[in-house]
PAGUMI-788655 format. One record per residue (C-alpha): residue number from 1; residue in three letters; x, y, z. Coordinates in Angstrom, 2 decimals, decimal comma, always signed. Each point is the difference from the previous one (the first is absolute). Layout:
% PAGUMI-788655
    nr   rest        px        py        pz
   NUM    ala         X         Y         Z
...
END
This chain:
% PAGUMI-788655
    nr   rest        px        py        pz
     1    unk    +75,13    -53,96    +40,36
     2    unk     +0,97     -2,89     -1,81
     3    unk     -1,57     -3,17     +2,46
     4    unk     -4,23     -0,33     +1,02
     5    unk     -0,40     +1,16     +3,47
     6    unk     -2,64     -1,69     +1,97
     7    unk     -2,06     +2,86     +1,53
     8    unk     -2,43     -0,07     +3,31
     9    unk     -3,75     -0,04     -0,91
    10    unk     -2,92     +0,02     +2,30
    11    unk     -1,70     -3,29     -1,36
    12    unk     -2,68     +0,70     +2,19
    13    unk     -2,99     +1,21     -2,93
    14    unk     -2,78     +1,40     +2,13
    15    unk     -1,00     +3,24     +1,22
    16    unk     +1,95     +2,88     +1,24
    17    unk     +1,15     -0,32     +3,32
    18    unk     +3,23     +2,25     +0,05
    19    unk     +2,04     -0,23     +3,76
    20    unk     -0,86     +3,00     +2,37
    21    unk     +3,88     +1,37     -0,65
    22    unk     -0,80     +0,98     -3,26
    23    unk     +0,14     +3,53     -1,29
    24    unk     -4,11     +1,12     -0,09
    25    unk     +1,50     +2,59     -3,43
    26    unk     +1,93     -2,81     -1,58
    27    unk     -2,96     -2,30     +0,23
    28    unk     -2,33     +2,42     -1,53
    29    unk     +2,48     +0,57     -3,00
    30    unk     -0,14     -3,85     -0,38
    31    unk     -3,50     +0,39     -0,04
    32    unk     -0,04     +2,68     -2,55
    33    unk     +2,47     -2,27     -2,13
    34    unk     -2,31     -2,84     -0,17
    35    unk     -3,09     +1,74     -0,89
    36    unk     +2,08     +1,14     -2,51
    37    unk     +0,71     -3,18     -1,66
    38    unk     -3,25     -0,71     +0,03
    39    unk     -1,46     -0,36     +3,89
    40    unk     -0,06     -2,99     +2,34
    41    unk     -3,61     -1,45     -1,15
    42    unk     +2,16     +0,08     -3,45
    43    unk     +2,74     -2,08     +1,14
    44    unk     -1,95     -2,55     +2,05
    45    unk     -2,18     -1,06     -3,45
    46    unk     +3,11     -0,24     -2,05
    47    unk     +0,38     -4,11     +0,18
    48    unk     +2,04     -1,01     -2,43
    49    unk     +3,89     +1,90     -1,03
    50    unk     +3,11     -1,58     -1,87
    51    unk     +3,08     +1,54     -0,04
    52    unk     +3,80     -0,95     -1,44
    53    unk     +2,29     +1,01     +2,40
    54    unk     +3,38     +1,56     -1,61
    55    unk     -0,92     -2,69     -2,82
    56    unk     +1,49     -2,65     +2,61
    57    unk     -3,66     -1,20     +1,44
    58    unk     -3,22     +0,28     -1,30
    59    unk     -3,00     -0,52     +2,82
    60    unk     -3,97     -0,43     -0,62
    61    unk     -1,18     +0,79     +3,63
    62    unk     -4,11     -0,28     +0,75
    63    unk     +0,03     +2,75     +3,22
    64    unk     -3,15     -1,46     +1,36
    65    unk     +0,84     -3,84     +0,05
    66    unk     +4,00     +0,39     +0,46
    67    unk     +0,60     -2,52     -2,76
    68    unk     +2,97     +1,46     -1,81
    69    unk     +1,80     -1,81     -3,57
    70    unk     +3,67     +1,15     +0,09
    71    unk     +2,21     -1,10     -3,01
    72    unk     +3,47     +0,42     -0,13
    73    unk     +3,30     -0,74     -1,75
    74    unk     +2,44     -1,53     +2,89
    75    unk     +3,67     +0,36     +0,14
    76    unk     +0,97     -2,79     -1,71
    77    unk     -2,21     +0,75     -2,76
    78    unk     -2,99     -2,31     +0,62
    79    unk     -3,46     +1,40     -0,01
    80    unk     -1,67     -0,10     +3,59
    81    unk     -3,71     +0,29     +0,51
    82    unk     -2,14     +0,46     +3,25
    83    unk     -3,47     -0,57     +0,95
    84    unk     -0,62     +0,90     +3,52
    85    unk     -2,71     +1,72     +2,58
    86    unk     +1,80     +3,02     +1,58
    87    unk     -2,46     -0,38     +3,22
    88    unk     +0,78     -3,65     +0,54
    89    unk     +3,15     +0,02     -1,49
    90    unk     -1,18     -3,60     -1,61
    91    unk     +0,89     -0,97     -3,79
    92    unk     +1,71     -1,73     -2,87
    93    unk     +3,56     +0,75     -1,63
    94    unk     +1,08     -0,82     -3,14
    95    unk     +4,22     +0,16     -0,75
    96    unk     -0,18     -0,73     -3,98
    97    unk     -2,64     -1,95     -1,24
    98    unk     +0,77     -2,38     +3,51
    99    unk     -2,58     +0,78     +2,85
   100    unk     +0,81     +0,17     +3,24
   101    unk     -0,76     -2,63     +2,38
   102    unk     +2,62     -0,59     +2,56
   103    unk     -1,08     +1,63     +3,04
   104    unk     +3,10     +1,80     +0,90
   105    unk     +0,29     +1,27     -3,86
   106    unk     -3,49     +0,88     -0,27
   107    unk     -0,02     +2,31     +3,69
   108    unk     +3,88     +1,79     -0,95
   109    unk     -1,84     +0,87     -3,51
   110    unk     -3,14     +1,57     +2,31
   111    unk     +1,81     +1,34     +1,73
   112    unk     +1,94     +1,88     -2,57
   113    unk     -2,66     +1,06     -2,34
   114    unk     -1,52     +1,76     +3,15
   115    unk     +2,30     +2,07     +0,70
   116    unk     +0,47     +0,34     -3,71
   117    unk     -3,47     +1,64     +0,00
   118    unk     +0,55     +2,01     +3,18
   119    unk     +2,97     +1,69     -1,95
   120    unk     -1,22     +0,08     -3,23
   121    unk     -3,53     +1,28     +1,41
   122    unk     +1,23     +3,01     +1,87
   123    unk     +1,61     +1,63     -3,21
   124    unk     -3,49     -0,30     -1,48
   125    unk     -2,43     +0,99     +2,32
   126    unk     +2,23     +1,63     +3,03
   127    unk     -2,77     +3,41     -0,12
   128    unk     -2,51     -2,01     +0,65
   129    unk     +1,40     -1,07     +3,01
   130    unk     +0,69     +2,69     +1,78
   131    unk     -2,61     -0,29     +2,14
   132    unk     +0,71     -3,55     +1,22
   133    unk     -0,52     -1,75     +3,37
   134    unk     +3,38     +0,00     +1,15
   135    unk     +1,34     +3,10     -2,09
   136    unk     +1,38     +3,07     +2,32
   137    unk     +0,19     +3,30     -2,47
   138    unk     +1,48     +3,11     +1,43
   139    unk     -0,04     +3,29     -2,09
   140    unk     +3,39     +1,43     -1,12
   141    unk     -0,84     +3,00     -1,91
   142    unk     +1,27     +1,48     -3,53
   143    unk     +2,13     -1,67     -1,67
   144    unk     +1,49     +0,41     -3,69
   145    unk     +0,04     -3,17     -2,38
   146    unk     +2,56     -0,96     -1,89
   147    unk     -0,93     +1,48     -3,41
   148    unk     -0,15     +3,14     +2,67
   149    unk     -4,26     +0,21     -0,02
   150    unk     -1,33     +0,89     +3,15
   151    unk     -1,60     -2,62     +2,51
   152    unk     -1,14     -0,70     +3,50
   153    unk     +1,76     -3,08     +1,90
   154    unk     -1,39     -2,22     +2,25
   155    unk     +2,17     -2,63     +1,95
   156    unk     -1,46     -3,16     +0,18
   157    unk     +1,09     -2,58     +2,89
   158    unk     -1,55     -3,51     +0,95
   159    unk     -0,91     -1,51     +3,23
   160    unk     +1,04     -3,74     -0,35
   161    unk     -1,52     -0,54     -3,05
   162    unk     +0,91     -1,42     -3,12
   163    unk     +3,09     -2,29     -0,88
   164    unk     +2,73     +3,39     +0,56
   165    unk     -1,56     +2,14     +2,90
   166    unk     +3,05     +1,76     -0,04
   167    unk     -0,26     +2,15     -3,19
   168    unk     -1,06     +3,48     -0,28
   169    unk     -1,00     +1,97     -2,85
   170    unk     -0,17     +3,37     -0,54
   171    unk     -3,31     +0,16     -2,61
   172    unk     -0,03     +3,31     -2,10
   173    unk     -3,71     +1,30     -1,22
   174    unk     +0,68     +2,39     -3,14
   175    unk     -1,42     +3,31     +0,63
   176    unk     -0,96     +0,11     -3,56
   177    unk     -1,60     -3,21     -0,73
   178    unk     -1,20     -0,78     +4,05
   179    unk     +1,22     -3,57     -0,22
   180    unk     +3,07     -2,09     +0,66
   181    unk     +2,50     +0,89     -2,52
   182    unk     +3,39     -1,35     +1,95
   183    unk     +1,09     -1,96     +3,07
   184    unk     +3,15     -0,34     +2,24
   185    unk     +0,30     -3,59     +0,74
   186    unk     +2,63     -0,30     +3,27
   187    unk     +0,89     -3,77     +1,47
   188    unk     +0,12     +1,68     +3,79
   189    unk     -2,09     +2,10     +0,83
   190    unk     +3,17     +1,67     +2,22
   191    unk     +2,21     +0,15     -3,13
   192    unk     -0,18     +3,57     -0,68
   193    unk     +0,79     +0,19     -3,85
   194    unk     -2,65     -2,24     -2,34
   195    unk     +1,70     -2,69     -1,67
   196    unk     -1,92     +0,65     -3,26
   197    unk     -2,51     +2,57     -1,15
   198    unk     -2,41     -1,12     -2,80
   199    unk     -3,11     +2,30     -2,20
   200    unk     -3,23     -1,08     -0,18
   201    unk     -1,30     +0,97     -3,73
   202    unk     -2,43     -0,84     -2,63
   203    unk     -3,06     +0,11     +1,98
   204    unk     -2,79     -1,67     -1,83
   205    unk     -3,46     -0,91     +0,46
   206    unk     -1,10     -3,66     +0,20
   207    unk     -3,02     -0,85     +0,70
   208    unk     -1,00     +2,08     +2,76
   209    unk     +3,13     +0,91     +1,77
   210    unk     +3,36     +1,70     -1,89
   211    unk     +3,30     -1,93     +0,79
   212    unk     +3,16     +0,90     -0,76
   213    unk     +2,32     -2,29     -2,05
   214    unk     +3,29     +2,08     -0,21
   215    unk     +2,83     -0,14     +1,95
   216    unk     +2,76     +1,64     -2,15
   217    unk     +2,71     -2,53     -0,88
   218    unk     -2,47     -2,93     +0,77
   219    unk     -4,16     -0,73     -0,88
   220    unk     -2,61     -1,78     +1,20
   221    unk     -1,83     -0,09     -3,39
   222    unk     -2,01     -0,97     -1,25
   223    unk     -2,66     +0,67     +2,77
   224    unk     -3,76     -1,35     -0,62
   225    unk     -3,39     -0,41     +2,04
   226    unk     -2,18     -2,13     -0,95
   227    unk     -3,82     -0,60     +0,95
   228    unk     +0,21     -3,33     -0,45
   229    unk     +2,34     -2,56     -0,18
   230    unk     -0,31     -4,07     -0,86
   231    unk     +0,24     -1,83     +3,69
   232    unk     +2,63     -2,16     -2,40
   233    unk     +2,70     +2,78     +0,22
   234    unk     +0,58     -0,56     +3,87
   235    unk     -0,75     -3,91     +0,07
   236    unk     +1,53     -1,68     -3,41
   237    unk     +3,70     +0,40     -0,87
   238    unk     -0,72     +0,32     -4,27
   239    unk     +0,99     +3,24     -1,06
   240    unk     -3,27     +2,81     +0,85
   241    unk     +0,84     +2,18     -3,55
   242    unk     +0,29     +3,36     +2,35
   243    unk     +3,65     +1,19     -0,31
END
């Protein structure tokens, strides 16, 4: 897989409210998988995570506010910064040192680093949303990884939600370990074969919760939580000294 994909999330960040057509034994191994990282009471305190995604993006996101810093390196070389509110969708954008100001300029950039963080954010924290307003899981049964471990597969489905309702993912839960240790990403969800299949490893503990930051040829590392963080990072552009 050699280009970023932009994957479907449930933005939605409240409680579970799974659609009536899902699988009663696939949502009680999604259950199972989150108590294992740590339990939902777990997940709801953790405020504050940054991420670098594949070393291309780097994102400071405060869960509880939806403020979210995203820094990145743009294809013509120039450094690219955004300060924005996720719920709103309001913010500045900075291309170089030059902000932002022209309306059009300022919405496209929005815009983008949005969906920037509903990609990015899925790779991240996809187990924790399994559960999801929106989310449709159906149990699939054994299944065999692809460094041949044993697992159990759920298929998860959306119902009109997020940017690409049309994916599909089949979501593998190591026998061994009792978390998410590889998914089947497929663009339509009426494609039969998945057009990539990608391991979840290097589960760690932060904070409260583990994440996993490994996704074999590509990383998400380094991974932090914080308990605090300077308001700063999310409303002045000058560098926050966290990557």
């Amino acid at each position: 897989m050699k280009r970023i994909l932009l994957l479907g999330l449930v933005v939605l960040l409240g409680t579970s409210l799974l659609p009536a057509a899902s699988d009663p034994e696939a949502v009680a191994l999604a259950e199972q998988v989150l108590e294992k990282m740590g339990g939902r009471t777990a997940w709801e305190n953790t405020r504050y995570v940054s991420w670098d995604f594949f070393g291309r993006r780097f994102h400071v996101w405060d869960r509880h506010s939806g403020d979210i810093r995203i820094e990145y390196e743009a294809e013509d070389g120039g450094s690219r910064l955004i300060l924005m509110n996720l719920n709103d969708r309001t913010g500045r954008a900075w291309s170089a040192d030059a902000e932002l100001t022209e309306e059009t300029a300022l919405a496209e950039a929005l815009e983008s680093g949005y969906a920037m963080w509903v990609n990015d954010a899925y790779w991240l924290f996809m187990p924790y949303k399994l559960q999801d307003p929106g989310v449709t899981l159906r149990m699939k049964g054994d299944s065999t990884m692809e460094d041949g471990r044993a697992a159990t597969c759920i298929v998860l489905t959306f119902e009109e939600v997020g940017l690409t309702p049309e994916n599909k993912y089949d979501v593998h839960v190591s026998r061994e370990s009792g978390l998410v240790e590889q998914w089947d990403f497929y663009a339509d969800y009426n494609v039969g074969d998945p057009k990539f299949r990608i391991p979840w490893h290097n589960w760690q503990q932060y904070g409260e919760i583990l994440l996993s930051d490994d996704r074999g040829e590509y990383s998400l590392a380094p991974v932090k939580v914080y308990e605090t963080l300077d308001r700063t990072v999310f409303t002045q552009p000058e560098d926050a000294g966290l990557r």
